[in-house]
C-alpha positions in Angstrom: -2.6 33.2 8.1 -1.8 35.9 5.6 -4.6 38.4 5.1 -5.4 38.4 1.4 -7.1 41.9 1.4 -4.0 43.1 2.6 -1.8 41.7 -0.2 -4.3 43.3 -2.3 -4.1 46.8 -1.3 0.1 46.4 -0.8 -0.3 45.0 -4.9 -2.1 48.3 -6.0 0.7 50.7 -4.0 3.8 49.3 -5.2 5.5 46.9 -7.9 6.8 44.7 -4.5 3.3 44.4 -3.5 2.6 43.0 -6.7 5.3 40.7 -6.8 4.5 39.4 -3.3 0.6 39.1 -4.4 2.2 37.1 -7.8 4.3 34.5 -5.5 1.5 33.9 -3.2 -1.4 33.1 -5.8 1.1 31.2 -7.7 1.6 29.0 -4.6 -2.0 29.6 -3.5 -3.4 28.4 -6.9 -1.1 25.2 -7.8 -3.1 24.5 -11.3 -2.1 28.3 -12.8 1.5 27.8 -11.4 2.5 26.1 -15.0 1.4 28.8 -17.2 3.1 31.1 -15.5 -0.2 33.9 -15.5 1.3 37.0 -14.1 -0.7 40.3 -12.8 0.6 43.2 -14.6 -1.6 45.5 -13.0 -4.1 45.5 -10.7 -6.5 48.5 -9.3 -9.9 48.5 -6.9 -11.7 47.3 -10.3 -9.4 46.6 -12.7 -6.8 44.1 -13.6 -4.8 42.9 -16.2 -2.9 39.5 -16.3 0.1 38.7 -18.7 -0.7 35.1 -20.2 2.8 34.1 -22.1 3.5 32.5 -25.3 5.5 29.9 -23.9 6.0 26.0 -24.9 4.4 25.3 -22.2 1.2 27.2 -23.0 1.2 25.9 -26.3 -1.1 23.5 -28.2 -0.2 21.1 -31.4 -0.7 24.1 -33.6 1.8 26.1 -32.0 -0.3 28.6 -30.4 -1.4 29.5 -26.8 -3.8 26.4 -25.6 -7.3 27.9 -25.6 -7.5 26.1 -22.0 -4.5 28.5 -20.6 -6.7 31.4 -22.2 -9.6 30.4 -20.3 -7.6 30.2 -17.3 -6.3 33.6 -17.8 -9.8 35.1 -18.2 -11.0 33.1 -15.2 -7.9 34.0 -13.4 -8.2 37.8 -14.0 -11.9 38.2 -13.4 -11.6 36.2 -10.3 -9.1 38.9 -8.8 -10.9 41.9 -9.6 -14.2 40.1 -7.7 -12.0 39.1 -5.2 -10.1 42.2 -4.6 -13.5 44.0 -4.5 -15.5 41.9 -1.9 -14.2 40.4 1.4 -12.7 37.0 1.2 -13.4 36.8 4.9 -16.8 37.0 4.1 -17.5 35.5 0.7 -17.1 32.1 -0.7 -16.2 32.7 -4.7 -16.5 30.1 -7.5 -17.1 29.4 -10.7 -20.4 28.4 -11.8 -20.2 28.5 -15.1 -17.7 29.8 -18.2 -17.9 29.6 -21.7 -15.1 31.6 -24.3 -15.8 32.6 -27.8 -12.5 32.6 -30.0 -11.2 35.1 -32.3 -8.2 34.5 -33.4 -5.6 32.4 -32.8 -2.8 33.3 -30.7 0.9 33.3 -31.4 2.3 36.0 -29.0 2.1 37.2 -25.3 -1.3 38.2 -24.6 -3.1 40.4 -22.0 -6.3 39.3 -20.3 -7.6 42.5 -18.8 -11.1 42.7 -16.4 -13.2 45.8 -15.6 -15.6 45.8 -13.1 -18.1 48.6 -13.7 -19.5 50.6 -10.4 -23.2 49.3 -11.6 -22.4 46.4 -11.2 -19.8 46.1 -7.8 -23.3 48.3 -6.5 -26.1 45.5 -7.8 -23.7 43.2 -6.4 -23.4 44.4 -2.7 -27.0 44.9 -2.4 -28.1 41.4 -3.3 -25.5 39.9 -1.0 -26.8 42.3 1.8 -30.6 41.3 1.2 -29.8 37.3 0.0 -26.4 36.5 1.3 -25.5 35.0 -2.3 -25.7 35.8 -5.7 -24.5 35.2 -9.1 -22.4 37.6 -11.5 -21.3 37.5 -15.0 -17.7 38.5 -15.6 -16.7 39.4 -19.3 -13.0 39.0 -20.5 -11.3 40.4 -22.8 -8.0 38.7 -23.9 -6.0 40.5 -26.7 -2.0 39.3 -28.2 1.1 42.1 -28.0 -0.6 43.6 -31.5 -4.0 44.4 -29.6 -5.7 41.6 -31.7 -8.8 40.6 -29.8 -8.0 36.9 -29.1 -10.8 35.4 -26.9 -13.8 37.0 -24.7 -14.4 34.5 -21.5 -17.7 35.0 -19.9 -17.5 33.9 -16.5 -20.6 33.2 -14.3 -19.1 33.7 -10.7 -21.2 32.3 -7.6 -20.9 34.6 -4.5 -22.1 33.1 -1.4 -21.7 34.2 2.0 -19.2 31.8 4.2 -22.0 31.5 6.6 -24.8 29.9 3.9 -21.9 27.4 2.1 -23.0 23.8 2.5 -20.8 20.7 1.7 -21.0 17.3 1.4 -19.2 15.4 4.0 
């Protein structure tokens, strides 16, 4: 099994690392494979993921699909939480995500994810003291002319592997 912390710190020392971290999550993550997302850059808190103008990112009115967008911000958030916690020791998904549109977008955009120190902090200590919590992600997706596209909110659930429950 391939360690994905490790892909994650090989991704933020090199462009192979990055390229090796892009082939795996596009074979990892099957329903992102088609739009072709693509992690520019990526840093302990930061990322930023390429979302193309492509045909097959577009909708009726010839511009990106405001589902791929969403994708995107989910996409680039989920990486930057990702990267920050330990997969070994976290369960992470999506609770809840809701994107106000801007403008409508007819070139390559950029969806690009900050995670502020405050937060990453708030974060570890609740998981510490609860062994789960909730965290709201804010995206910011903007086209090649820095036009603000979209802003995803994303309301991640964090859970501890040990506390996840399913249905059988």
């Amino acid at each position: 099994m391939m360690n994905l912390q490790s892909l994650f710190v090989k991704a933020r020392q090199s462009r192979r690392g990055l390229a090796k971290l892009n082939t795996v999550l596009a074979w990892g993550i099957p329903f992102n494979r088609p739009h072709r997302l693509k992690i520019m850059h990526l840093s302990e808190h930061r990322a930023e993921v390429a979302i193309p103008f492509s045909r097959r990112n577009l909708n009726h009115i010839k511009g990106i699909h405001a589902c791929c967008l969403a994708t995107g911000a989910e996409f680039t958030s989920g990486l930057v939480l990702l990267g920050a916690l330990d997969a070994d020791k976290y369960r992470l998904i999506m609770k809840n995500i809701s994107v106000d549109y801007h403008y409508q977008a007819r070139k390559n955009c950029m969806a690009v994810y900050a995670l502020e120190d405050s937060q990453l902090n708030a974060l570890n200590t609740t998981l510490q003291q609860e062994g789960q919590s909730d965290i709201l992600c804010e995206v910011k997706v903007v086209d090649a002319e820095d036009n603000h596209i979209c802003t995803g909110k994303i309301l991640w659930q964090i859970k501890a592997w040990n506390r996840v429950k399913t249905a059988v």
